[in-house]
N, C-alpha and C positions, 0 to 999 in steps of 0.2 A: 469621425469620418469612417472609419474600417467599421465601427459598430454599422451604422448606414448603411454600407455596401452589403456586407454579410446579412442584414435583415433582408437588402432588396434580395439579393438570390434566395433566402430560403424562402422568401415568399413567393417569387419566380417557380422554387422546385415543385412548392405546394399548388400553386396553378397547374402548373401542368401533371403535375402525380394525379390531381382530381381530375383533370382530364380524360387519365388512362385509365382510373378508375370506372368512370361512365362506360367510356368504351365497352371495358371489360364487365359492367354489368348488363348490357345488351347484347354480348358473346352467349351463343350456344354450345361453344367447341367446349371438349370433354378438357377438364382438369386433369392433370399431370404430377406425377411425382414430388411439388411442390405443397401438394395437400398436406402429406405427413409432417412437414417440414414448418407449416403453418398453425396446425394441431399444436406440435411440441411447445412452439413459441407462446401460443395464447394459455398454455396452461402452467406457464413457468411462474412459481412461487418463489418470493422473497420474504427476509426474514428481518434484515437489517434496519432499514427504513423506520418501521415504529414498534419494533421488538415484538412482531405479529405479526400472521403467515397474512399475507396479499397477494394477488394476480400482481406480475412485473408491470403490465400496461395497464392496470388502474392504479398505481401506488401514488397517492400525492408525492411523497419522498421520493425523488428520481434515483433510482438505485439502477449502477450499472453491473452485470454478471458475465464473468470470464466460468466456460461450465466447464466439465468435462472433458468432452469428444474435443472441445478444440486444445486444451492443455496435452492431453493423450498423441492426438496429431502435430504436433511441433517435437515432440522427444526434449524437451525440455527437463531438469532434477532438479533446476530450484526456483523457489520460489520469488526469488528478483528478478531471473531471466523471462518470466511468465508475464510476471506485473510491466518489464517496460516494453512491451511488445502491445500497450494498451493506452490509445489516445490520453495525453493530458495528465500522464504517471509519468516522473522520470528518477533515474538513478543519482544518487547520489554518493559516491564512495570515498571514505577519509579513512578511519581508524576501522567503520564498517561500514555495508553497502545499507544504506537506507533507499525511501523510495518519498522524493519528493513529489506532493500536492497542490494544486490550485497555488502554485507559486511560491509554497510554503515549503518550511525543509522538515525532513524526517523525523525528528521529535515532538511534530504538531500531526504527526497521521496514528488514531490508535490502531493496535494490528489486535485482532480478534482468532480465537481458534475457537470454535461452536458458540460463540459467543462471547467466549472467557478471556481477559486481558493477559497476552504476554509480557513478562518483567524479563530485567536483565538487559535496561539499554546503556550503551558503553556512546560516551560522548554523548547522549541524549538519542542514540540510535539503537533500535531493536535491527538485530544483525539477520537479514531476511534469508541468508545462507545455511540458517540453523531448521529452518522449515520446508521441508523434502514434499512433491507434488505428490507422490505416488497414492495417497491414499483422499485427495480432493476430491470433491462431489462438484461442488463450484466454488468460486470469490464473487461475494458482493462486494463493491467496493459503494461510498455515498460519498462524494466529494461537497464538500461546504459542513461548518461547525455544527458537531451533534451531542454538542456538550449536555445540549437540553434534555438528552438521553443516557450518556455514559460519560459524560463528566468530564474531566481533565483528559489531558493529550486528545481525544480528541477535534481540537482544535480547527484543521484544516479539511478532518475528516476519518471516515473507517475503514478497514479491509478487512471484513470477515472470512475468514477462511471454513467453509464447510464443508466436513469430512464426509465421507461415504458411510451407507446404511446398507446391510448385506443382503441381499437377493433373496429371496426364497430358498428355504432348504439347505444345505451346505454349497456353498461356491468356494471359492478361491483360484488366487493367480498369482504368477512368479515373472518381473519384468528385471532381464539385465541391462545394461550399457555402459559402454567404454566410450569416453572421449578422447582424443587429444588434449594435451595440457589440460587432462579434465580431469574428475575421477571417473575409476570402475566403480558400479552405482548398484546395486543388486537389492532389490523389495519383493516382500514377498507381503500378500494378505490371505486372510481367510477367514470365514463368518457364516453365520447359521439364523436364520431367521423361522418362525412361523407366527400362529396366532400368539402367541406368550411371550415368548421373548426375541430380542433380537442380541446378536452378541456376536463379534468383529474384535483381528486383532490385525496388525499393520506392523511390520520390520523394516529398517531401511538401515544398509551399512554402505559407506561410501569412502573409499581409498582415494588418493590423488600422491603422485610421486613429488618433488620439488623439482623445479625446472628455473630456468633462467630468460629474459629479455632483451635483447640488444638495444641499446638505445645510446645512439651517437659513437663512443669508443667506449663506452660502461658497456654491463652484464646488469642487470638490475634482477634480484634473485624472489623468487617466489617458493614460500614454504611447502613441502609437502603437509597435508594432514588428514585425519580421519577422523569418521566421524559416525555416531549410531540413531538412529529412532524405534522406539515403540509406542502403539499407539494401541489402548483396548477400550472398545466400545461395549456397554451394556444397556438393555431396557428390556424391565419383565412389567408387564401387564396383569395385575392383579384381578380387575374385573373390568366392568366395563365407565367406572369412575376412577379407578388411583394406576398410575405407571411408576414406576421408578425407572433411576435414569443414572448413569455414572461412566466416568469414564477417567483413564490414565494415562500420562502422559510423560515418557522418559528421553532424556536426549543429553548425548555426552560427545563431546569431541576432542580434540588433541591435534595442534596445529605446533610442526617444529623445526627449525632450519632457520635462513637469513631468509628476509622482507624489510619491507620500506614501508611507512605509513606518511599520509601528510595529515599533519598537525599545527591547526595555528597557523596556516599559510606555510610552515615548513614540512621538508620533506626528511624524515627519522627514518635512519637505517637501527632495525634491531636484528639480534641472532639473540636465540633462546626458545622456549618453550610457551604454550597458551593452552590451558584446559578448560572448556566449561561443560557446564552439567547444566537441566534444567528437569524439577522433578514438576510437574503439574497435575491436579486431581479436581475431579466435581463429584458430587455426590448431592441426591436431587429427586424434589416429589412431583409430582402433576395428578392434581385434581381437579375433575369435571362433572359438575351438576346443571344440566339443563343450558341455559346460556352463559354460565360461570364457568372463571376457571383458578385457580388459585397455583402457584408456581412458586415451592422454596429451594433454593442451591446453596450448597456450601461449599468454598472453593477456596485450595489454598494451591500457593506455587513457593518451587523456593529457586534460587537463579545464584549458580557458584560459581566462578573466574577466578585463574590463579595464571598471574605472567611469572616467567622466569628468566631475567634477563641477565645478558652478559657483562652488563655496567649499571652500580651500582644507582639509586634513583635517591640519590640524596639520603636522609635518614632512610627513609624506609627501605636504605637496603637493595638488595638485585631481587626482592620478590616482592611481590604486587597481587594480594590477591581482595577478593572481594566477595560477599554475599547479600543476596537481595533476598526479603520473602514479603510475600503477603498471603493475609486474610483475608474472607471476602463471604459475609452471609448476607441472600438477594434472597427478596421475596418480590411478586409481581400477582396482583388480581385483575382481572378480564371481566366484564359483563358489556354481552352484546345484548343494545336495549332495541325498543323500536324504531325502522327506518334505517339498520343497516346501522346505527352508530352505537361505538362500543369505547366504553370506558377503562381505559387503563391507569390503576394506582400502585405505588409499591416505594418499595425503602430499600438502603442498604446501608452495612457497617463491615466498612476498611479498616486493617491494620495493616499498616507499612514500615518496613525498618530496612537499616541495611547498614553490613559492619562492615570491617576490612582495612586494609593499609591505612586507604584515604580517606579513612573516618573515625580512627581514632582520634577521643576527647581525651588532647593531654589533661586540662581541669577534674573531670569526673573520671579517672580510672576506669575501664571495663564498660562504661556508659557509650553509647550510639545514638544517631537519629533514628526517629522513628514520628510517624504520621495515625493517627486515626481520624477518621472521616466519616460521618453519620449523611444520611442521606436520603428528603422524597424526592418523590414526581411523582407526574399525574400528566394523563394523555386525553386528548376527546379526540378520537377520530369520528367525523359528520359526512353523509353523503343526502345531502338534503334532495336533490334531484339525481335522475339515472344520469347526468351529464356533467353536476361538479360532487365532490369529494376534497374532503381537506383535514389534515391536523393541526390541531394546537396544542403543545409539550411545554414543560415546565420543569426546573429540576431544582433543588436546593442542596447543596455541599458543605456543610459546616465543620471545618479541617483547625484541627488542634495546633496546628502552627502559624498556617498563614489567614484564616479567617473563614470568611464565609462568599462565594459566590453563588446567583442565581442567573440561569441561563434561560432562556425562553424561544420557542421556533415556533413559524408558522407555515406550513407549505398549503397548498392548493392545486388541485387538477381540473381544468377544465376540458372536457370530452365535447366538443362542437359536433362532431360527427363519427365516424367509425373509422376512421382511419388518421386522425388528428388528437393531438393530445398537447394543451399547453399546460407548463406545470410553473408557480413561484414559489420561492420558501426565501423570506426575511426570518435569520437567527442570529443572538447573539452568544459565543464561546468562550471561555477561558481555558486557559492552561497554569497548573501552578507549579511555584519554582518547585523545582525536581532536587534533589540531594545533592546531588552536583554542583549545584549553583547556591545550594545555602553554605553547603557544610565540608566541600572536598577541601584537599591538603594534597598534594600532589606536586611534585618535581623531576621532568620529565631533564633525565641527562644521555640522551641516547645520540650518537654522530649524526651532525642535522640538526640538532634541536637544542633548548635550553634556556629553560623556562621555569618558573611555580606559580600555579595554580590554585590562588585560593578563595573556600566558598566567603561569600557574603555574610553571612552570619557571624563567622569568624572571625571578621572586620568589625561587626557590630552596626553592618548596615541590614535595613529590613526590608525584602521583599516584597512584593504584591503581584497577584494576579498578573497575566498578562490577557488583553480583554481585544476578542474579533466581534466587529458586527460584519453580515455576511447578507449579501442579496445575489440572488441564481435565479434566473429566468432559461427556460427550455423552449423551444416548439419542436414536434415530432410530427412526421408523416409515417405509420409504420403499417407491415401486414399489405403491401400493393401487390399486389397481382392481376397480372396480364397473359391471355392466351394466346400468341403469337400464331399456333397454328395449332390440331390438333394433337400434336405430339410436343409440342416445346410450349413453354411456358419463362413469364418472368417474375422474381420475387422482391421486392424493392422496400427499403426506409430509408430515412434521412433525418438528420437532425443538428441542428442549430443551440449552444446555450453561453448566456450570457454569465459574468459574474465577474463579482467585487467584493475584496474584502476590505475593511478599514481595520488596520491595529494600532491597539496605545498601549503604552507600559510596556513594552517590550523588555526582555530583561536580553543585556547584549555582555557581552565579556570586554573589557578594559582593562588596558595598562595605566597602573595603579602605579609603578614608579621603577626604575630600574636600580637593584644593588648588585655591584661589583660586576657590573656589566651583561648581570642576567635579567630578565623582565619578570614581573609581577605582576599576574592578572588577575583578576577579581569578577564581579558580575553586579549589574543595576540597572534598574530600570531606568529609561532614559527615550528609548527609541521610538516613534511614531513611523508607519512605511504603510502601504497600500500595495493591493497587488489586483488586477483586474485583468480581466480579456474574454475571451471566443473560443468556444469549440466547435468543430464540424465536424459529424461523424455521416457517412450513407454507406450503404450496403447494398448492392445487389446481386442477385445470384439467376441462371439460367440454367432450367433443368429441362434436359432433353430424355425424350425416352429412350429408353435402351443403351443410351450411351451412358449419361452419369445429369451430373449437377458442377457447371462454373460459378466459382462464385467471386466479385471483388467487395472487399470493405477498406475503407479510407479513413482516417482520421487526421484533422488539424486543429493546434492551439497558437494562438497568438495570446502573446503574455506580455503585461507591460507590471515589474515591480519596481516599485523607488522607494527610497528613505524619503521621508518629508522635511525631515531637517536639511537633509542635502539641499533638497531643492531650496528652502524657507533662506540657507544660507548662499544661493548661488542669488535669489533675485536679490538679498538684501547686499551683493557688492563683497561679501565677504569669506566666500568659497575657494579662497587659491586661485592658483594660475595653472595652466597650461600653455609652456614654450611663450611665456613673457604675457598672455593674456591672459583677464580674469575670466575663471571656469563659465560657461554657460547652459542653457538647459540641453541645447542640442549636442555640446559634448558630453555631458552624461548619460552613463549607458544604464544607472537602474544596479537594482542590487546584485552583487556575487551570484556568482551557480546558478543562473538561471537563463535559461535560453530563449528569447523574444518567439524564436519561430522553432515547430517543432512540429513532428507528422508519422502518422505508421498506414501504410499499404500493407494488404494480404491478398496473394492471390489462390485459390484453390480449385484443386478439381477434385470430387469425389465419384468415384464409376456408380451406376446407376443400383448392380449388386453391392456397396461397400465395400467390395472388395479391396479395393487402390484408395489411396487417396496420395495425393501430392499439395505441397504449397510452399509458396515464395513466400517473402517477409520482407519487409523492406522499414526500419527504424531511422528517421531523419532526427537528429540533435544539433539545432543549430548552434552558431558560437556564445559562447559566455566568460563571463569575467573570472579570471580565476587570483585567487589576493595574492598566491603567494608570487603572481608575475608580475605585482603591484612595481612602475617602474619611479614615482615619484614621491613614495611616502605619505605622510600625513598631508590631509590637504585642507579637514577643514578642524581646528584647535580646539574647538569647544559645543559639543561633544567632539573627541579626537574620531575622523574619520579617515580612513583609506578610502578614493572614491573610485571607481571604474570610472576614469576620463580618456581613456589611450588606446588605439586599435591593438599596439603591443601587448594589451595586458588581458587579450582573451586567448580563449583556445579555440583554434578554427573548428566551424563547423564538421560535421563527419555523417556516412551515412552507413548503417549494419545490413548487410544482407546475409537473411539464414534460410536454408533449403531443406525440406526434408522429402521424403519420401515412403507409402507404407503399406504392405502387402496386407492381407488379411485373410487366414486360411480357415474356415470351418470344416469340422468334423462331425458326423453324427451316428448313436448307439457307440459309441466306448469312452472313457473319462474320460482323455482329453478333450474341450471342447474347440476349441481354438488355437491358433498359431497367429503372433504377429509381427512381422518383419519390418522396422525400418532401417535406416539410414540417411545422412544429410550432413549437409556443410554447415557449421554457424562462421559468423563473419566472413560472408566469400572476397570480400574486398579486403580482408587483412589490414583493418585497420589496427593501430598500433601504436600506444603511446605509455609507456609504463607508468610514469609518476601523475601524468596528468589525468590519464583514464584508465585506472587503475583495473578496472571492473574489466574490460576488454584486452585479452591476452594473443591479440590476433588470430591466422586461422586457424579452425579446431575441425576433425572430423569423426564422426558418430556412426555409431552401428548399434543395434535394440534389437532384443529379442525377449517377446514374451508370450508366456500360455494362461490358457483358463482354464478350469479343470471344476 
């Protein structure tokens, strides 16, 4: 029924978008300030989608893009504040802030930097706080399984992070900012471009004090810590067939005082110390002949954690540290044949390991896990007519531990007309068990908590895959434009997209048995769960002359996720009670941490010189189930489930309002180039909940100042 509704109005919007289309094709009034703005959009390039540059509005692969100019205008430092400010992305924060997917949790989104996978996830979560905006070009993000391209964790989907390429000639710029309860944030870049080489480097150090939360007659305490980036870009152009290409990646931080973490549904107070490093490198050829291109990278990272706790964590002592590295040689061949279609094939070979506390083999002395993974695909992208286009991908994984998966995607775009765009893509994803889930050994004894955690393997049980089929359907109106008079102008899309995921094999964590009143958890496949729903995104903007350009953009997700066993055990009679009666479907609410309804407004205004710009923010998160307020236990015995049955056991809904503000001063004939001034509120409603919303520290306020030169 909500699918129903939601089609009738986007097809409602599209009747009458075509409407004002006409209109505005039988207008003679002069075009307006909207031109350049329309230019920019039609010539945006994506990368994500089929590992090949595409126009955004022809890509069968619906790839969404957070650019620049609007990461720049929010004053935003990191990179999870960026992401949940964007329909259909939400936060997720436990032990780290992840960013939950199509209904899916953080361990199933891969996170990309120029293409290259980040390691170093703690609980299955790559910590999005470790990745500083200031040196962003755009985020594509492709929501739905792209295993069929980049394999594991990919699962629910990508977030490519691409960095900036330097200007012609020498640029560079220096941006500060101080938050409240924030840190002082200071990056500086600079870079040199011409015909031969291009070459970029990027700093970011960022301080934050420790502070404290009130909540109820507690202090709930927040660590101070710091934290550094660099980032260097290189590409020299040898002739006009071979580039080389490389680049490095360093990042180290230092987090130390008392904090709270929830874990496990509970909530662990630690004091102590947390270091990580993350050393990352590619180094990489590009050759081009005629309509070929052949692409080899060699890319290694290594990802280091060291806790330092004030209570001992069972054998392992009061320190906890850890190391992750991997290998990674990719080769990729291109041939664009006749009719626009171009053949992509290509291989790779992983090596993964990772030592530390929670992976030492008492059996084999000095011995670790470790992973290698051999790997094709192969792509046809087809544009049989100027009005559809489509890919079909393929990928093969054959992994030394857990086996072999093949994943396969198919998208399709059909172009009806010039301002219409429907796109499908049925894929199938996997995700393989991660180290954690085969092979940790862990004993968390922190106030709060108390627990061991051990992998599957260890047990001598054996993993598999965990396996999504994925179906996303879109329809777009985009690029409308109307000339209202001859000075104002309007600029309009809209969009509508459907999706379902189905999973089996789930691998979920279990209480394996309790001794001496501590619990023992473990991990198996077991779980079946589906997550499906709606998105709605439109945008429009009014650009008047002389004065500037208004603009609004909306997005809504309705999300419906459940366990299938829940349900398979509420119709079979055997799902528990709630308050003397057996559970039903309409008291269950669907899996944990996830919000049925959820929404971002933006409003801005930009002056017509760019000089100002302003914008509102508005992030709706509606209520979800949180375990650890789980008020009735186990409810259903076999598999043991906790279920969301009780309005008690959610976190009420909340809404974030951030405001910025931001001058813009030009200079011209002396080095400085620019001056840019903002300021703004995040959270103006002071929303506030320490253990439960951890990620939101109430109100903060901001002040930036940066130059170009």
């Amino acid at each position: 029924m909500y699918y129903v509704q939601l089609l009738s109005c986007v097809i409602l919007w599209g009747t009458l978008a075509h409407g004002i289309a006409r209109a505005e094709a039988d207008s003679t009034e002069a075009r307006v300030t909207t031109d350049s703005l329309r230019s920019v959009q039609s010539k945006q390039v994506v990368v994500t989608g089929t590992r090949n540059e595409v126009l955004l509005k022809d890509s069968p692969v619906r790839v969404e893009v957070i650019g620049q100019q609007r990461i720049k205008n929010t004053a935003m430092v990191g990179l999870g504040d960026v992401l949940k400010e964007q329909s259909g992305l939400m936060m997720q924060s436990g032990v780290r802030t992840g960013v939950q997917m199509n209904g899916l949790s953080p361990d199933y989104t891969l996170i990309l930097i120029d293409g290259q996978p980040m390691v170093g996830r703690v609980a299955g979560v790559i910590d999005l706080n470790r990745v500083s905006v200031g040196n962003i070009e755009r985020i594509e993000i492709v929501k739905g399984p792209m295993s069929s391209m980049y394999g594991s964790e990919a699962l629910a989907g990508v977030i490519n992070i691409i960095t900036k390429r330097p200007a012609d000639g020498w640029s560079g710029n220096y941006t500060g900012q101080y938050t409240t309860k924030g840190p002082l944030d200071n990056r500086l870049e600079a870079g040199y471009s011409d015909d031969d080489i291009e070459a970029s480097a990027f700093v970011n150090y960022k301080k934050s004090a420790a502070f404290t939360l009130p909540l109820d007659t507690n202090n709930i305490p927040y660590a101070g810590f710091q934290d550094g980036t660099l980032h260097g870009k290189v590409m020299y152009t040898l002739d006009k067939h071979w580039k080389l290409k490389g680049w490095l990646r360093l990042f180290g931080s230092e987090t130390r005082g008392s904090f709270v973490e929830s874990i496990l549904g509970q909530i662990a107070a630690n004091t102590g110390s947390v270091q990580q490093y993350d050393f990352s490198s590619t180094v990489g050829t590009e050759y081009i002949e005629g309509n070929a291109r052949l692409t080899l990278n060699a890319y290694g990272s290594t990802y280091i954690e060291r806790y330092n706790f004030d209570v001992k964590q069972g054998s392992a002592g009061s320190v906890d540290d850890l190391t992750r590295r991997i290998g990674r040689l990719y080769g990729q061949y291109d041939l664009i044949l006749a009719g626009s279609a171009r053949l992509t094939l290509g291989g790779e070979f992983l090596y993964d390991d990772i030592s530390g506390s929670r992976y030492v083999d008492t059996a084999t002395p000095g011995s670790f896990p470790f992973y290698r993974t051999g790997v094709g695909f192969a792509q046809w992208e087809g544009q049989p007519t100027d009005w559809i286009s489509y890919v079909l991908s393929a990928r093969y994984d054959g992994n030394s531990v857990y086996g072999s998966a093949v994943s396969p995607r198919f998208s399709i775009l059909w172009k009806p007309g010039d301002h219409y765009r429907f796109s499908g893509s049925i894929g199938s994803g996997f995700k393989a068990p991660d180290f954690r889930q085969l092979f940790v050994s862990f004993s968390n004894r922190l106030p709060g908590a108390g627990y061991d955690l051990i992998g599957a393997a260890r047990l001598g049980n054996t993993l598999q895959p965990e396996r999504s089929l994925s179906y996303d359907v879109s329809m777009r109106y985009h690029d409308g434009h109307y000339n209202l008079t001859g000075t104002t102008s309007v600029l309009y899309d809209a969009e509508i997209r459907l999706f379902r995921n189905d999973l089996s094999n789930l691998i979920e964590f279990y209480l394996v048995e309790a001794v001496q009143g501590r619990s023992i958890y473990s991990y198996r496949n077991i779980s079946k769960a589906y997550t499906q729903g709606a998105e709605v995104n439109t945008n429009i903007a009014l650009a008047v002359s002389d004065v500037g350009m208004f603009s609004l953009g909306a997005g809504y997700q309705l999300l419906y996720a459940n366990d299938v066993q829940v349900l398979a055990a509420i119709d079979a009679g055997n799902a528990g009670t709630v308050n003397g009666e057996p559970l039903t479907r309409a008291q269950y609410f669907g899996l944990w941490n996830r919000s049925r309804n959820s929404g971002t407004v933006r409003l801005q205004f930009t002056s017509s010189d760019k000089s100002w710009t302003s914008n509102l923010r508005f992030q709706f998160v509606g209520r979800y189930g949180d375990e650890s307020l789980d008020k009735n236990g186990i409810v259903i015995s076999n598999p043991a489930r906790k279920v969301l049955d009780r309005p008690d056991e959610f976190v009420g809904g909340y809404t974030v309002v951030n405001l910025a503000v931001t001058k813009q001063f030009e200079f011209q004939n002396i080095a400085l180039n620019s001056l840019q001034v903002s300021a703004g509120i995040n959270n103006v409603l002071n929303v506030l909940h320490p253990t439960l919303i951890p990620g939101l520290v109430g109100l903060q306020f901001f002040v930036q100042s940066g130059i170009r030169f």
